[in-house]
N, C-alpha and C positions, 0 to 999 in steps of 0.2 A: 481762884476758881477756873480761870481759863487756863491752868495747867494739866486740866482733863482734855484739852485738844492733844497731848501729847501721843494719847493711845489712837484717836481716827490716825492723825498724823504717820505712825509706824503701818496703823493695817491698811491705808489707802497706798503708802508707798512700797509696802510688799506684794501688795499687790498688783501696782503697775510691775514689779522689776519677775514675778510668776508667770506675768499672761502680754507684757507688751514683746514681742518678738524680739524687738532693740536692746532690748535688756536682757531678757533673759538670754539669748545665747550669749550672753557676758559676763550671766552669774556666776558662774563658776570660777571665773577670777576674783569675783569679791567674799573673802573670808574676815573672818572673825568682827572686830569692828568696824571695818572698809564696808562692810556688809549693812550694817545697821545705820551708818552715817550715809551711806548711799539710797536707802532706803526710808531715812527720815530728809533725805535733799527732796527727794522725788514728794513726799507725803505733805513738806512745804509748801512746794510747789503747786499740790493739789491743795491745798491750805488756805493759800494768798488769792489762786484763782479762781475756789471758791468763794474769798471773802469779797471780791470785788467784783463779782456778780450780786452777792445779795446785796450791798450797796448800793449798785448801782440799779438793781429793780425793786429795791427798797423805797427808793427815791422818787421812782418813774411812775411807778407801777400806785393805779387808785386804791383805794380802801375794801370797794368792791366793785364790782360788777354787776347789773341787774341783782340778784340776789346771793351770787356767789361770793367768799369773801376772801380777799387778797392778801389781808394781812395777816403774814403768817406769826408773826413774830406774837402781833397780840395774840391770836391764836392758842398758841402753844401755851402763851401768859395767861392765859384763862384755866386751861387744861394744868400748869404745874401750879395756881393758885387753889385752886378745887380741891388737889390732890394735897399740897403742902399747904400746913396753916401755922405754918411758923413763921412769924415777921422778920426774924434773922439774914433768913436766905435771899438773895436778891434773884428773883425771882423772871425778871427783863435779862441779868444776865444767862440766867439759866437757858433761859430761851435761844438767846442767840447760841450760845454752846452746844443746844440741840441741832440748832438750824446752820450751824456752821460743819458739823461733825456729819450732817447727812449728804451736806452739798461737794464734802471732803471725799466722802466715798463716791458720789457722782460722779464727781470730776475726775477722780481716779479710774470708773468703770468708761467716762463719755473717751479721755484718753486712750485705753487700750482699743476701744471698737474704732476711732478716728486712726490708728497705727494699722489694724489689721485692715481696712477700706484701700489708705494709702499703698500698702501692699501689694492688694489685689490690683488696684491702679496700674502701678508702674510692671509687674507681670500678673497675669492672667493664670498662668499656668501655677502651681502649688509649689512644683519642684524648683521651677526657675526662681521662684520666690526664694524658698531656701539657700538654693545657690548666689541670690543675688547677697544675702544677708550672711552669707559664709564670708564673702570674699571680702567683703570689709573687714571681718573679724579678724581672719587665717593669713594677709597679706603679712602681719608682722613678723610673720615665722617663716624662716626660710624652708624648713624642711614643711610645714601645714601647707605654702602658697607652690610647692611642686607637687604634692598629692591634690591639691584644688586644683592644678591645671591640667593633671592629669585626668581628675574626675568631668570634667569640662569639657574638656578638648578630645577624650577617648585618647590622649598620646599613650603610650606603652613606657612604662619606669623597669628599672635595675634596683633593686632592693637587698640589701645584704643586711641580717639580721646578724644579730651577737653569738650565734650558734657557727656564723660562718657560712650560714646557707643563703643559696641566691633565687629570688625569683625574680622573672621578667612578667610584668603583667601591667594590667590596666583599673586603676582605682575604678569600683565601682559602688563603693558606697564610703560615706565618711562618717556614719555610723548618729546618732541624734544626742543631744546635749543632754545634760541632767544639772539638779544643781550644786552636786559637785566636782563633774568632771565635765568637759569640754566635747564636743560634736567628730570631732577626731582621737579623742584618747582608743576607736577600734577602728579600722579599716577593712574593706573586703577587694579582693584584687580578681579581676579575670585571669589566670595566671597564661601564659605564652610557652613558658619553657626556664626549667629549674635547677640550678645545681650547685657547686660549691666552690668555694675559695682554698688555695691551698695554704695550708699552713704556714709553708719555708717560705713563697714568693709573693702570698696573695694573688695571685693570676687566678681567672673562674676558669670552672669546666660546667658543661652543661650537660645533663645525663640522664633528663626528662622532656619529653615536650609533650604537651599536652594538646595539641591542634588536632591530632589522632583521634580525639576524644569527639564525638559528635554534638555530646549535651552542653552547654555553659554550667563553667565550674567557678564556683568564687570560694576563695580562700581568707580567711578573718583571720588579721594578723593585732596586734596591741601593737602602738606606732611607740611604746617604750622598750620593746626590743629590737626597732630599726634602729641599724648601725649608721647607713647612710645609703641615700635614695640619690640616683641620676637619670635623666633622659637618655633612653634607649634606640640608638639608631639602627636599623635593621642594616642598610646600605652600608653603615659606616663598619659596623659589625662584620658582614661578609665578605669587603675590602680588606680586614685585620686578617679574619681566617686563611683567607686566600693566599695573603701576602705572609702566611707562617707556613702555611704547608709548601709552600716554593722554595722556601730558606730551609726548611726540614729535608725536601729533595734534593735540593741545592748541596747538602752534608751527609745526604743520604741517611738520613736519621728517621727512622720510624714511626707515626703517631702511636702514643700507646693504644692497645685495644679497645681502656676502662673509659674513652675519650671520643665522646659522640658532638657530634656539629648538625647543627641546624641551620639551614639555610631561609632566610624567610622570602616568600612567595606572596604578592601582594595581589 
């Protein structure tokens, strides 16, 4: 009979791994049965900590109170004797399977509202929360923890997509999780200044900037067509151009016309 705990068991742990923040921006890595076994750990969990609460105020806890009555277990033993009149069913167990199955979901609801408190605790702010709970996720991925520090830090990235094309810009959003894709599967970028890779040599040219622009522009890119993302130093950048156009004079070589430079202005 107490392999009816099986089902609290699944929907109290699906629902800490839906609504506790911890979990859920990590569902999306648990597929197929990873999914269901992670889900009945957590519904365990909410299981055993429900069982030794009622134990333990099973124990403690009087019979009644003034008029009120504490024992729940008789209780409900009353309530599924009334209703069942079959001598068969054990009746004391039923009870507890009732009283175990409601204290399962409890303990699974008191846990996500105790996750979300902690939360707000440690930041105040909504956003910084999210951000504090990205960075643990996203640190394992080399290319996730350079778009998180750019989202962070306001630094400015070089991005070269599989098309060939370049943008320089500034992560501004890392877009929100689901559960089956991850909080960065889209990205939105403040873009700086854009252009392209050549073919023959790979060397960029640049042949948009967008600072011209008065409005803030964000660009939504899928971070499965980034090719490969680096820190963009404007300094370090202006010292290259500088140092080609003097070797171009130097040979008396010409910049082509199709061939625009951006100089950044801090």
């Amino acid at each position: 009979m107490f392999l009816l705990l099986i089902i609290p068991i699944l929907i109290s742990g699906f629902y800490v791994c839906n609504h506790n923040l911890y979990y859920f921006y990590r569902l999306h890595r648990y597929e197929g049965q990873y999914l269901y076994l992670k889900s009945a750990l957590l519904g365990f969990t909410c299981l055993v900590t429900a069982s030794f609460t009622a134990l333990f105020l099973n124990s403690i806890l009087p019979d009644k109170i003034w008029v009120i009555p504490l024992d729940v277990i008789a209780y409900i033993d009353s309530l599924i004797t009334a209703a069942i009149k079959d001598p068969k069913i054990s009746t004391i167990q039923l009870s507890w399977i009732i009283l175990l199955s409601i204290l399962t979901q409890l303990t699974g609801w008191l846990w996500v509202q105790v996750s979300h408190i902690h939360i707000k605790l440690r930041e105040k702010d909504v956003e910084k929360s999210k951000i504090m709970l990205m960075s643990s996720i996203l640190r394992d991925s080399p290319l996730d923890n350079i778009l998180l520090e750019s989202y962070i830090d306001e630094t400015p990235l070089m991005l070269t997509l599989n098309d060939r094309k370049v943008y320089v810009g500034i992560v501004s959003s890392l877009g929100e999780p689901n559960e089956s894709e991850g909080m960065d599967q889209e990205i939105a970028i403040i873009p700086i200044m854009s252009g392209y890779r050549n073919k023959e040599n790979f060397s960029v040219t640049f042949n948009t900037d967008y600072q011209i622009i008065d409005k803030d522009l964000n660009i939504v890119l899928r971070q499965e067509i980034i090719n490969s993302a680096t820190e963009f130093d404007f300094d370090t950048y202006n010292k290259f151009l500088q140092s080609r156009k003097n070797k171009l004079a130097d040979r008396s070589i010409s910049i082509p016309p199709d061939s625009k430079y951006f100089f950044w202005k801090s």
